[in-house]
N, C-alpha and C positions, 0 to 999 in steps of 0.2 A: 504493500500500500504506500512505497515509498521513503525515502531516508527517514529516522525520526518515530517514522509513527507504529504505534505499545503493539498493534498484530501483525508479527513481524516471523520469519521465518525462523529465526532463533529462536523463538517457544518451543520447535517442536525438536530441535537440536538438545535445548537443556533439558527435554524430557528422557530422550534418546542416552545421552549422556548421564543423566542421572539413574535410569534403568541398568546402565552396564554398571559404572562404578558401583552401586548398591548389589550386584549377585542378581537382582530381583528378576532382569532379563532370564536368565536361566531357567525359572519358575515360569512362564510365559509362551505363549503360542503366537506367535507372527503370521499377519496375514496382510495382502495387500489388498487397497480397496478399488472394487471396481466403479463405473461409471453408473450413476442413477440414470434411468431411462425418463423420457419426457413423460410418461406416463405415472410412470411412481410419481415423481417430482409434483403432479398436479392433483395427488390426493390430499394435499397440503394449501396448493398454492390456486390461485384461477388462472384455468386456461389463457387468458389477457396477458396476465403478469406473464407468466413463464414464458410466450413468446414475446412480449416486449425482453424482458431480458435477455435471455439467451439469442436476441438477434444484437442486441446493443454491446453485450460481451464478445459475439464474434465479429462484432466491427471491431473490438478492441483488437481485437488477438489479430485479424487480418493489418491494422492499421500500426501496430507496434508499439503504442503509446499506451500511458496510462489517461484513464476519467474517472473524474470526480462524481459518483449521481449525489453525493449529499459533501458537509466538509468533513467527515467522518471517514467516509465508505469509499474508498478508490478501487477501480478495475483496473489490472496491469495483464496485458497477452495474456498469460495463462491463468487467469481468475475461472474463466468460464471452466476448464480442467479441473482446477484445484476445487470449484463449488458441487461439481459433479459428481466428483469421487470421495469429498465429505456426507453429501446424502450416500450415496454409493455406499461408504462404508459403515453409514448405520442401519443400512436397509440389510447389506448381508452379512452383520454382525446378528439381526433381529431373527435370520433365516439361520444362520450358523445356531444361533441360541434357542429355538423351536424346535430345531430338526434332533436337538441332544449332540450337536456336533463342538460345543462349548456351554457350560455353566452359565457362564456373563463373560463379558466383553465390554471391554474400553479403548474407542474410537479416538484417537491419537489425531483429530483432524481440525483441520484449517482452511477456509474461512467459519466461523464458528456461527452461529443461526437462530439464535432465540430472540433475536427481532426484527427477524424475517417476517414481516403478515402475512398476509392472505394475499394480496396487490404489491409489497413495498420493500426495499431494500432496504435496512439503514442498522446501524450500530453495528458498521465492520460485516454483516450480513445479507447475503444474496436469498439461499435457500436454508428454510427451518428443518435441520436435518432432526429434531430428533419428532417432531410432529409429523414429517415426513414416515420416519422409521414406526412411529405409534399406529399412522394408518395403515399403514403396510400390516401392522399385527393385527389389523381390525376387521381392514378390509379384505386380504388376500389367506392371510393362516383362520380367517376366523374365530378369533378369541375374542369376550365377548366383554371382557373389562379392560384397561390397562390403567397406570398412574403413570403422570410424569413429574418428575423430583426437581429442581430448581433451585441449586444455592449460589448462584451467582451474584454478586455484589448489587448487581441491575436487574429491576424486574424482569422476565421476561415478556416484554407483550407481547413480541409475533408470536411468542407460543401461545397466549390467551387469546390472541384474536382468531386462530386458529381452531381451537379447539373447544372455546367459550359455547354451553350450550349442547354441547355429546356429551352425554349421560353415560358414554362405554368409556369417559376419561376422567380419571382426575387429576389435577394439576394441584402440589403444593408447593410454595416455597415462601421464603423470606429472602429480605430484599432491603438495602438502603435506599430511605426516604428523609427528607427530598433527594434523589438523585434521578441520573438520566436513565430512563427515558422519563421520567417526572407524572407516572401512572403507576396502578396496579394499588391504588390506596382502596380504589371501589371496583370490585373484583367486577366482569364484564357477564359472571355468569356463576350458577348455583353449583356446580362439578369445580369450584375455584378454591383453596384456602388460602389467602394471601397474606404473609405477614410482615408488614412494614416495620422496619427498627429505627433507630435514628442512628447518627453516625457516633462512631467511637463505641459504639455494641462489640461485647467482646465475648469470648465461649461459652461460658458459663450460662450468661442469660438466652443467648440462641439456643445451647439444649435444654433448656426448661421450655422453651417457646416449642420446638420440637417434640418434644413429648408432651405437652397439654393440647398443642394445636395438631400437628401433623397424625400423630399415633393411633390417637381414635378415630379419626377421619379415614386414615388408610386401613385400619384394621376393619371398618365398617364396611367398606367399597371392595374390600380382597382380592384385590386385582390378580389378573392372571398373569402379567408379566409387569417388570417396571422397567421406566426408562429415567436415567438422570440428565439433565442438563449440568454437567458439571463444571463450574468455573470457579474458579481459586482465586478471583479478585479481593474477595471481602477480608482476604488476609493483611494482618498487620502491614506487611511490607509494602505491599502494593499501593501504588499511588494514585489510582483510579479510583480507590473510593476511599473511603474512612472509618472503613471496620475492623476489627483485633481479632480475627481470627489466627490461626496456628496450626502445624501439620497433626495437633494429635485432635482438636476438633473436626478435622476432616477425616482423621482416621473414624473416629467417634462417630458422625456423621454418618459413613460408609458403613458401618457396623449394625447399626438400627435397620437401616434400607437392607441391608443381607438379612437381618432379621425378620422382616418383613416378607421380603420373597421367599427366605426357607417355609415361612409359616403357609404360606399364600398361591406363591407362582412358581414351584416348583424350582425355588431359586434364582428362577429365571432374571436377567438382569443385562439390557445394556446403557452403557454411559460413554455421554458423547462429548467432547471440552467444548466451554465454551471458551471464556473470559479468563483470566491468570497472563500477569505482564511485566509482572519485577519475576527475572528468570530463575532466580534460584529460588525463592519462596513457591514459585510455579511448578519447578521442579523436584521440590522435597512434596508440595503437596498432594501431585498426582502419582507421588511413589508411596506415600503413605496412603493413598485411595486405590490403590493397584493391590497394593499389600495385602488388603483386606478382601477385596474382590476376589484373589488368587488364593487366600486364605494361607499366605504364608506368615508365618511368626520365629 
């Protein structure tokens, strides 16, 4: 997206790098993501959108420059690639994790999607890859519940505008408020738990909020698979928002939601990155969420 700007290729370097130094690679099953077809892609998104986009991205790539659609969100040549194979690889991490061919799975992908709408790019986001991957278990395997989990420093809206109003989904998370995108105070739909914190929120109070807000809600709805939005913004280090989170919060985090699936979805579980932009806090965070997913100790 340019010199400078927090989603940046390095994220998915100091994850890489952080998996080998830790052993944790080892523990792990590598797999490369394919391309989302137009088709997947539009149980998410409106047929409108997705061809406006994907004809605007392949001017980019034909044209060799980078655009701007918002001052946030730049397309450089291979965005249209890179957004393809992030739905891509939550669609067949969702088929890998149905068919019993993986436990759960953590989607290692870039550009990241939770405020992707229904019509709109914006916040670093083309395609909402994990509402994408949610229909896909809805629509295509037939499961007849799913949750999707959210602890990104930023609400997600494209995911609530998405999903706001399916009764086969539930969406919880928390979120720094006032922050961007400066919604999600008034939830857009009754399948919603949203829980706004103020900044300098720090572990402690998020798993209390987690377990009185999210635990009965999901334990009511027993979805049959789950999917995370995972972003590791709301950590201390990070400078994109203002929250005190830490790698054993997220581990902590990650440990309820397995808890939840063992009880519920057959474990079932995939998690897609969003947001996380100071790289080493990025890095310890998604190896402490890996950790627990992989169930190594």
């Amino acid at each position: 997206m340019g010199a400078g700007h927090p989603e940046c290729a390095a994220r998915l370097d100091a994850i890489s790098d952080q998996l080998l130094a830790t052993g944790l690679d080892i523990a792990l099953s590598f797999r490369d993501a394919p391309e989302a077809t137009i088709e997947q892609i539009e149980r998410a998104h409106t047929a409108h959108y997705v061809t406006e986009i994907v004809d605007l991205l392949e001017q980019v790539r034909e044209g060799g420059t980078t655009k701007a659609l918002d001052p946030d969100t730049i397309a450089c040549p291979a965005t249209l690639q890179a957004a393809l194979r992030a739905a891509g690889a939550a669609i067949a991490a969702t088929d890998d994790v149905i068919a019993g061919r993986a436990l759960n799975a953590f989607c290692a992908v870039r550009p990241p999607g939770h405020h992707a709408t229904r019509d709109e790019a914006m916040g670093f986001c083309f395609f909402n890859n994990v509402a994408i991957a949610a229909r896909h278990a809805l629509d295509v395997h037939g499961l007849k519940r799913v949750a999707i989990i959210d602890f990104d420093v930023h609400h997600g809206n494209g995911t609530e505008d998405i999903i706001a109003g399916d009764d086969r989904v539930l969406m919880c998370s928390f979120f720094q408020h006032p922050l961007y995108p400066y919604s999600g105070a008034v939830p857009k739909g009754t399948n919603m738990v949203n829980v706004p914190v103020p900044p300098y929120t720090r572990g402690p109070a998020v798993r209390e909020t987690i377990e009185a807000m999210w635990m009965p809600a999901l334990h009511r709805f027993a979805p049959e698979m789950v999917f995370i939005s995972a972003g590791f913004d709301a950590h201390r280090e990070d400078d994109l928002g203002q929250m005190g989170l830490v790698e054993a919060d997220y581990e902590w985090i990650t440990q309820r939601l397995v808890d939840v699936a063992r009880r519920h979805s057959h474990g079932r579980i995939v998690s897609c990155l969003e947001g996380g932009y100071a790289l080493s806090s990025l890095a310890r965070s998604v190896a402490a969420h890996v950790r627990v997913l992989a169930d190594v100790h």
